[in-house]
GUNURO-554808 format. One line per 4 residues: number of its first residue (from 1); their letters; for each residue x, y, z of N, C-alpha, C. Coordinates in steps of 0.02 Angstrom, whole numbers, plus 50000, padded with zeros to 5 digits. Each point is the difference from the previous one (the first is absolute). Layout:
! residues N
NUM> a> X Y Z X Y Z X Y Z | ... .
END
This chain:
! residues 252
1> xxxx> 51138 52219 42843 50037 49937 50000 50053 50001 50056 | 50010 49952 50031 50040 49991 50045 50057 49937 49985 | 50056 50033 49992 50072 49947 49985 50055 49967 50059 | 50013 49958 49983 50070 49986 50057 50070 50016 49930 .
5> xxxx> 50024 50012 50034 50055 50010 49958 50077 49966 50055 | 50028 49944 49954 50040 49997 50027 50087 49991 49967 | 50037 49989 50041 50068 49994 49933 50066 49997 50056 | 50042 49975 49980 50044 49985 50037 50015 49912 50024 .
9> xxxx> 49976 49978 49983 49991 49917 50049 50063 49961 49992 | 50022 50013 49975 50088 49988 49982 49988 49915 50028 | 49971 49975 49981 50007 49930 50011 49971 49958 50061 | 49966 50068 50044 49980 49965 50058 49922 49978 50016 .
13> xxxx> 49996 49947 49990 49934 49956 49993 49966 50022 50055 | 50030 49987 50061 49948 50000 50048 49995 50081 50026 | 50027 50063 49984 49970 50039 49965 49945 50023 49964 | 50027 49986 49947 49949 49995 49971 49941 49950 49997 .
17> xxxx> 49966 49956 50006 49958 49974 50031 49978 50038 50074 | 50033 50026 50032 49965 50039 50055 49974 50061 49977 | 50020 50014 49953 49962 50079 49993 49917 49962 49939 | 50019 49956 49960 49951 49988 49968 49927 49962 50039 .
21> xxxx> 50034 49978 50064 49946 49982 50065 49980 50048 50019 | 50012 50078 50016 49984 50048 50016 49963 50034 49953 | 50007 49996 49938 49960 50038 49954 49939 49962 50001 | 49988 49930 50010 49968 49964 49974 49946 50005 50077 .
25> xxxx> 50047 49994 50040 49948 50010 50074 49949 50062 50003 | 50038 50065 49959 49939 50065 50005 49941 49980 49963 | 50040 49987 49955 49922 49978 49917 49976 50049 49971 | 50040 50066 49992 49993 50065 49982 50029 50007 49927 .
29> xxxx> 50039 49973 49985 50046 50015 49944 49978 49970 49945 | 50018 50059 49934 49960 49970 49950 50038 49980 49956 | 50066 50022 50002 50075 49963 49953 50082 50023 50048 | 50008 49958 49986 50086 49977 50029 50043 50027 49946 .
33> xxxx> 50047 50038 50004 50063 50006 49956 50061 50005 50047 | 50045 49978 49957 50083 49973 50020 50027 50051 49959 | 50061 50042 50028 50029 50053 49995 50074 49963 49978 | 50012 49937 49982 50063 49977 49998 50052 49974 50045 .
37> xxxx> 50059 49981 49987 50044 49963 50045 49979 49935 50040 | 49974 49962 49971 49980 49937 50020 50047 49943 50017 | 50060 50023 49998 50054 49949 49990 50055 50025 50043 | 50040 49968 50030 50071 50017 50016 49982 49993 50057 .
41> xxxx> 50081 49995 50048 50012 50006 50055 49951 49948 50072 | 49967 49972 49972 49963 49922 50033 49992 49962 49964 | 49978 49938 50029 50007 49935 49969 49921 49981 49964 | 49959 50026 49983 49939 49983 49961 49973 50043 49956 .
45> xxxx> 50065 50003 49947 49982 50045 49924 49947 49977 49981 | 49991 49930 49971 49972 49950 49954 49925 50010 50036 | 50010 49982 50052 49921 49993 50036 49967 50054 50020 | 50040 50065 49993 49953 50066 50015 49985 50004 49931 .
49> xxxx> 50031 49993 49941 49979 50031 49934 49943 49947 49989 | 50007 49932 50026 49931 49954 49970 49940 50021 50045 | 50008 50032 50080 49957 50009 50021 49955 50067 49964 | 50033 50021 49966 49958 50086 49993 49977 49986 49926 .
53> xxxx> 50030 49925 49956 49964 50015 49960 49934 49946 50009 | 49997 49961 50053 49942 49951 50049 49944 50054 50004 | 50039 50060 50022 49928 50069 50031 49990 50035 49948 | 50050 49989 49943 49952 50029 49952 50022 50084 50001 .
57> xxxx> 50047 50016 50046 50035 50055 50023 50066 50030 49937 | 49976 50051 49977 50028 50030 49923 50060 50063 50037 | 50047 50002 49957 50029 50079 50037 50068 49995 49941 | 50064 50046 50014 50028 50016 49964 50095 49984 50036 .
61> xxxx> 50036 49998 49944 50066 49967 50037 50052 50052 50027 | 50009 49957 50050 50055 50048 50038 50071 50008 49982 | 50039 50021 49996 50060 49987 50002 50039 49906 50004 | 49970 50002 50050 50039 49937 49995 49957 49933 49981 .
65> xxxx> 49926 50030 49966 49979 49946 49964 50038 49998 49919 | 50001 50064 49983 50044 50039 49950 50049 49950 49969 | 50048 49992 50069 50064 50024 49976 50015 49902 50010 | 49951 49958 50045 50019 49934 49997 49957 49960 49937 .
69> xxxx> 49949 50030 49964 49975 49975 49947 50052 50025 49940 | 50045 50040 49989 50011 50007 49953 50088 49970 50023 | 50024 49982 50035 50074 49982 50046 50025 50053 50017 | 49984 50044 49999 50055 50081 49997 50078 49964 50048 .
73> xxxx> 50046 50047 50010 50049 50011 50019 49994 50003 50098 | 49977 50022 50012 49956 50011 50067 49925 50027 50004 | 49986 50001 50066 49947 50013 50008 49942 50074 49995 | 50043 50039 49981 50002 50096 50015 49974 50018 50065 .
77> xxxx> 50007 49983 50054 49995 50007 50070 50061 50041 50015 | 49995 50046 50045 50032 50046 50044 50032 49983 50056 | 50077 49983 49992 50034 49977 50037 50029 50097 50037 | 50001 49987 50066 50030 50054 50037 50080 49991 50037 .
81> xxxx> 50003 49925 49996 50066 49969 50025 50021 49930 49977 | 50073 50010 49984 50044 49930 49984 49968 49931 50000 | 49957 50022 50063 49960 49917 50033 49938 50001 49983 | 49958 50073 49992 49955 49990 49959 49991 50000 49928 .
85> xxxx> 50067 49994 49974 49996 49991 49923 50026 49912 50006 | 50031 49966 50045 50013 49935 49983 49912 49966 50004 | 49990 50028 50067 49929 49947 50005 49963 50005 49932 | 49984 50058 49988 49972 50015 49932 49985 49917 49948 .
89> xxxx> 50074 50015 49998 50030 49942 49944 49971 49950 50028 | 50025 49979 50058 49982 49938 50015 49908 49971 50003 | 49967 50049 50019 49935 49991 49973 49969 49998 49936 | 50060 50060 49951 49976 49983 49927 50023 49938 49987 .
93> xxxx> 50061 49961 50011 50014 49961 49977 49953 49938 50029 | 49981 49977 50091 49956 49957 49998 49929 50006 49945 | 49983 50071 49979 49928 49984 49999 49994 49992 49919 | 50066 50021 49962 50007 49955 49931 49999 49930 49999 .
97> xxxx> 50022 49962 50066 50006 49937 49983 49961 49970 50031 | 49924 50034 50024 49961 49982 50027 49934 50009 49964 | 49990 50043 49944 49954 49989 49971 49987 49982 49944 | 49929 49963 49996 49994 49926 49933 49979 50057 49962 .
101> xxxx> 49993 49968 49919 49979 50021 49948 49938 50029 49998 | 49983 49999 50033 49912 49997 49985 50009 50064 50055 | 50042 50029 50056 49986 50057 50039 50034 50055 49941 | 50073 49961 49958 50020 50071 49959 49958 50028 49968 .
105> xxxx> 49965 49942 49960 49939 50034 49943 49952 50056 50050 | 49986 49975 50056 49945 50046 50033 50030 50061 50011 | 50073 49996 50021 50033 50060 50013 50007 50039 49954 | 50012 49987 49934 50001 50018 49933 49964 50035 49966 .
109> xxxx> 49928 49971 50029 49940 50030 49982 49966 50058 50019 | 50039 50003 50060 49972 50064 50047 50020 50082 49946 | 49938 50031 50015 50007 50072 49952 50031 50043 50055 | 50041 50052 49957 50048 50039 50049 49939 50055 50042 .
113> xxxx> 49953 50008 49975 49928 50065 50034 49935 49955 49989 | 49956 50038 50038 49946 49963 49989 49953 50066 50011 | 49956 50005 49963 49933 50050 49994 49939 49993 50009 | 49964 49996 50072 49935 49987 50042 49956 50058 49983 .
117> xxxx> 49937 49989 49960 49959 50054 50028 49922 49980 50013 | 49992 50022 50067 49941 49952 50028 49949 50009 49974 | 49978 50055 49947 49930 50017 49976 50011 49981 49935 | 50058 49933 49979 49996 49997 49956 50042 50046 49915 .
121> xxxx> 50013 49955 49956 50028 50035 49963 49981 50064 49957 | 49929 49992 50001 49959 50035 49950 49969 50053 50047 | 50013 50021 50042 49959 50068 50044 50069 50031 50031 | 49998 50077 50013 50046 50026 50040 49998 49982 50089 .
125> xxxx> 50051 50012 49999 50011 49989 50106 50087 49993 50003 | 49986 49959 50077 50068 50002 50009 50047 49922 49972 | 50062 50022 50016 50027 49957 49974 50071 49972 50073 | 50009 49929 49980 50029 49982 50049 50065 49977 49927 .
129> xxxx> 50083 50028 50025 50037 49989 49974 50038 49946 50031 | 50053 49945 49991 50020 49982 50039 50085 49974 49962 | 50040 50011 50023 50071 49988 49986 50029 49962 50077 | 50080 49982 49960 50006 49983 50056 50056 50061 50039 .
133> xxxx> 50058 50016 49970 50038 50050 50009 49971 50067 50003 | 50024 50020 49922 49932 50055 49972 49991 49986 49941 | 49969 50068 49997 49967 49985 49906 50074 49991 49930 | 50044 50003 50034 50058 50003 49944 50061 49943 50013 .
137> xxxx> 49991 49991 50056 50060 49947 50037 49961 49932 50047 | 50009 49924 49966 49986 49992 50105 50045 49976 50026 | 50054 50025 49984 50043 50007 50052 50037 50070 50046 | 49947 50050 49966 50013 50060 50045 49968 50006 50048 .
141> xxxx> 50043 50033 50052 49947 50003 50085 49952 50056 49993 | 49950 50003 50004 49955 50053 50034 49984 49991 50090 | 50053 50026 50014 49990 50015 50068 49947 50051 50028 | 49996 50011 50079 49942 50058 50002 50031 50059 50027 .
145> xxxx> 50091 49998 49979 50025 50069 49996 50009 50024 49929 | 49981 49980 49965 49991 50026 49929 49955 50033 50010 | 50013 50083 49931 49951 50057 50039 49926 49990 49962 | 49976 50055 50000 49962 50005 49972 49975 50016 49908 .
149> xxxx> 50046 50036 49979 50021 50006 49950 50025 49931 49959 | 50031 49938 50035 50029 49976 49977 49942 49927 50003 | 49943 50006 50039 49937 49977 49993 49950 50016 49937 | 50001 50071 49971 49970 50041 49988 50036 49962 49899 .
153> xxxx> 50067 49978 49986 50012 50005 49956 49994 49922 49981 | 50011 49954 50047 49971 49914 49985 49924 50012 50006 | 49959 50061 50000 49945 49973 50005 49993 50026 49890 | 50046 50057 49996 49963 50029 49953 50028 49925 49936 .
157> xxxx> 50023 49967 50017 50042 49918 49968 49933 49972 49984 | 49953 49971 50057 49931 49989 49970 49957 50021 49994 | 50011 50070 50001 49928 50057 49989 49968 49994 50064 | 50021 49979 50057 49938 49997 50038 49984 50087 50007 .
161> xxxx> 49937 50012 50034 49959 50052 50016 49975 49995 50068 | 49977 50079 50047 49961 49986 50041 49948 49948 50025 | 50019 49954 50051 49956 49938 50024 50004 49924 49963 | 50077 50026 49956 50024 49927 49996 50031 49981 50038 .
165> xxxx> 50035 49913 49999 50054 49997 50053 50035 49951 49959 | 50072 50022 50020 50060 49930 49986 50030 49975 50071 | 50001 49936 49968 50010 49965 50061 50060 49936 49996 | 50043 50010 50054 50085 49972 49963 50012 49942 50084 .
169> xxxx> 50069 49981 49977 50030 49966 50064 50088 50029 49961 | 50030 49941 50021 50064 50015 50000 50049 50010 50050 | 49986 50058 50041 50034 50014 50065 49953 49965 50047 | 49964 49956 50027 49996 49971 50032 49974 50034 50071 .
173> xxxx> 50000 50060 49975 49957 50056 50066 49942 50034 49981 | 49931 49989 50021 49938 50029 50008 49996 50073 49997 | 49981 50020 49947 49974 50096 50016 49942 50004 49928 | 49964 50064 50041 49978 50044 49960 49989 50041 49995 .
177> xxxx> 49981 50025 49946 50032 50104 49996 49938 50013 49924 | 49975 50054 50025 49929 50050 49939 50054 50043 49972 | 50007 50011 49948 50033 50055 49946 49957 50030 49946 | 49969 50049 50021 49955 50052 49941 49933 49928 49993 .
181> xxxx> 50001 49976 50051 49946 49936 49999 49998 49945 49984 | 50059 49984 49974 50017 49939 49984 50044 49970 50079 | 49955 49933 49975 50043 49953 50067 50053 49949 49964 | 50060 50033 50059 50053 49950 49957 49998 49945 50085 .
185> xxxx> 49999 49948 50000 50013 49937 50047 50054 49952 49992 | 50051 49981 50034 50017 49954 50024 49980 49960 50046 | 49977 49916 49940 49981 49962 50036 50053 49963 50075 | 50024 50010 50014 50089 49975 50018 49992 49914 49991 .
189> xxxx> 49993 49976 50045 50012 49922 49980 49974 49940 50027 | 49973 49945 49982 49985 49955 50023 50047 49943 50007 | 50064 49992 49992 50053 49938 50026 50054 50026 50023 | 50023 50074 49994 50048 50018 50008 50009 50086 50044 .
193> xxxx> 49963 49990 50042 49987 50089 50011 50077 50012 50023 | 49988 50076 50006 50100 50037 49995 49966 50046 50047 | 49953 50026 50034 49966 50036 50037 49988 49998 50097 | 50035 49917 50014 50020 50003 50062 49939 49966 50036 .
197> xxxx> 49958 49989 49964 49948 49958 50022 49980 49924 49947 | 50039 49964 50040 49980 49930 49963 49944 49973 49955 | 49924 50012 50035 49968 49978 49981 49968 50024 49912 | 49991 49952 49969 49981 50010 49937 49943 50049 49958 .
201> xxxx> 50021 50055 49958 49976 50060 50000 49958 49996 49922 | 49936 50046 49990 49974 49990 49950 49945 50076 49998 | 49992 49998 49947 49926 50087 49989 49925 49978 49980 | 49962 50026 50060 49932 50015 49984 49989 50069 49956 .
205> xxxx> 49960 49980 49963 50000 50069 49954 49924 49994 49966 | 49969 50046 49988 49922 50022 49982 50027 50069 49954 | 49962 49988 49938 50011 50025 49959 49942 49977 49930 | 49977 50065 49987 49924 50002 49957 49969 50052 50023 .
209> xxxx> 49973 50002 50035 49912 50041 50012 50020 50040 50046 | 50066 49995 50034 50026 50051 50064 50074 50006 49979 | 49983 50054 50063 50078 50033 50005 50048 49942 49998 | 50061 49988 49990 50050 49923 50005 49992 50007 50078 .
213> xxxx> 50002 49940 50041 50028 49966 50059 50062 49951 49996 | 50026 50027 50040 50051 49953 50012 50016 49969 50073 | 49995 49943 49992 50022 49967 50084 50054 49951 50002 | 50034 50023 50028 50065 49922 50025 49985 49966 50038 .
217> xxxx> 50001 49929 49975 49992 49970 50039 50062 49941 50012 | 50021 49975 50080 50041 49982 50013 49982 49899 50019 | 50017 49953 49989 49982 49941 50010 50059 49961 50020 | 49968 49963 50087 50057 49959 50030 50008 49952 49955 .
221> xxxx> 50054 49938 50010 49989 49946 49947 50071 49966 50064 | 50007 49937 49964 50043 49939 50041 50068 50030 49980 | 50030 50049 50009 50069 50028 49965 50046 49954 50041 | 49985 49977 50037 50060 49918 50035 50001 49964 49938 .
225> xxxx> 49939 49987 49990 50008 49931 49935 50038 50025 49941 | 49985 50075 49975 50025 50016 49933 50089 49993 50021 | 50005 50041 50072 50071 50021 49994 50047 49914 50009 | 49953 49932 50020 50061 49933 49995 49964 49971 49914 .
229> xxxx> 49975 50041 49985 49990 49975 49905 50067 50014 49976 | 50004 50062 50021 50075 50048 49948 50036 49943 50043 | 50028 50011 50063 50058 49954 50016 50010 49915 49969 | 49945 49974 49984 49999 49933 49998 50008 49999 49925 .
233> xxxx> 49979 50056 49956 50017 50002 49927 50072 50015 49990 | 50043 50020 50066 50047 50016 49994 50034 50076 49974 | 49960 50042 50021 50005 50059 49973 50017 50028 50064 | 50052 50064 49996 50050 50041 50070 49922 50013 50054 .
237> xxxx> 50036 50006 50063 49984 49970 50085 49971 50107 49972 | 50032 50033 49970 49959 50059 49993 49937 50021 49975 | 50004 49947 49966 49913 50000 49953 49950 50001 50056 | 50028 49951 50034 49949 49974 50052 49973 50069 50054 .
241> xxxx> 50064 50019 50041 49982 50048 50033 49975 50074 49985 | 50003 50005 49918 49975 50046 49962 49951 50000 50037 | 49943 49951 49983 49932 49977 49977 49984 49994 50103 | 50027 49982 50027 49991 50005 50077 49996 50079 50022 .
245> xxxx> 50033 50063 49981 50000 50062 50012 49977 50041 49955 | 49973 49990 49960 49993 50044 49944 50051 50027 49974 | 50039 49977 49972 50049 50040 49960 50058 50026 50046 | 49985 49976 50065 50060 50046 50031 50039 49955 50050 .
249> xxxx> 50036 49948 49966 50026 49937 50041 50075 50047 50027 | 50026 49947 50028 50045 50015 50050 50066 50019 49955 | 50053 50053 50011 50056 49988 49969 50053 49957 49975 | 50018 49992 49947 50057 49933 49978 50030 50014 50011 .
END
């Protein structure tokens, strides 16, 4: 079986719609899953969550699908500075007052894990795990300086075994790493990469009858249009240049 796996889209339509033109252009793929964070920080919550449930596209909630279906207090995002804890707010706060009833319920609905196994429930093989943080938090980072050991103990969370794989977002940066055979992946992101390359990020993955594959794949898209969406929704001149550099806009 061959998957796209994606997660991250934090609101950005034309994003996302570019990577789902790309999956759709190979004609290889035999199911789509969303790794979470569908919301925040751009201006098309409502219409990415109606588009994925249009495709029929199933997956599990992120943090900040989490934390705006239920109102939380903030968003549990990782502020590193003063200014990145205001913007924070200011995105949790647009994207509470930006999404209708009918996106909370969807957000609501989302299961915190999800459990893929391509040969089926009733025969042994491998298994595709998928969180969005990890198996205990999603709002904890699994970065790809976390060791090995510390791979080794979120895996023993869902039992995985040799030639399974879990597969996360969150940090917003692409890796993957084999531990005693297990593949742990970060998908990094499709609306929001933090990795220094703009264009919108997503995982080829084969898994069943072979060894796991994994491929990144990277997709241009109109990031002019997304980055005067945020401005014209009125959301900080930083959102924008986020989404123009990948994650690595100019100093405030």
């Amino acid at each position: 079986m061959r998957y796209a796996l994606i997660s991250d889209v934090h609101a950005n339509l034309h994003a996302l719609d570019a990577v789902l033109a790309d999956i759709d252009a190979r004609g290889d793929v035999e199911a789509i899953y969303h790794a979470g964070d569908l919301v925040g920080y751009s201006a098309f919550p409502n219409e990415v969550v109606a588009r994925l449930r249009e495709r029929g596209i199933t997956g599990i909630a992120g943090n900040y699908d989490s934390t705006v279906a239920t109102a939380y207090k903030h968003c549990g995002c990782k502020s590193e500075t003063p200014r990145q804890e205001e913007l924070a707010h200011i995105s949790y706060s647009y994207t509470l007052g930006a999404v209708t009833p009918d996106t909370v319920r969807a957000l609501a609905a989302l299961p915190f894990s999800l459990d893929v196994r391509p040969r089926g429930g009733h025969a042994p093989g491998p298994r595709l795990v998928l969180v969005h943080g990890t198996p205990t938090l999603n709002t904890l980072y699994w970065t790809e300086d976390r060791s090995d050991e510390f791979c080794r103990k979120m895996a023993a969370v869902v039992g995985l075994k040799s030639g399974d794989a879990i597969a996360f977002g969150h940090t917003h940066k692409p890796w993957h790493r084999v531990v005693d055979g297990m593949h742990f992946i970060n998908t990094g992101s499709v609306g929001r990469p933090k990795d220094g390359d703009w264009r919108a990020g997503y995982v080829r993955l084969e898994l069943g009858d072979v060894e796991p594959r994994v491929e990144f794949a990277r997709v241009a898209y109109d990031v002019e249009a997304a980055a005067r969406c945020v401005i014209d929704a009125g959301l900080p001149e930083e959102f924008a240049e986020f989404l123009r550099t990948g994650g690595r806009p100019a100093a405030s």
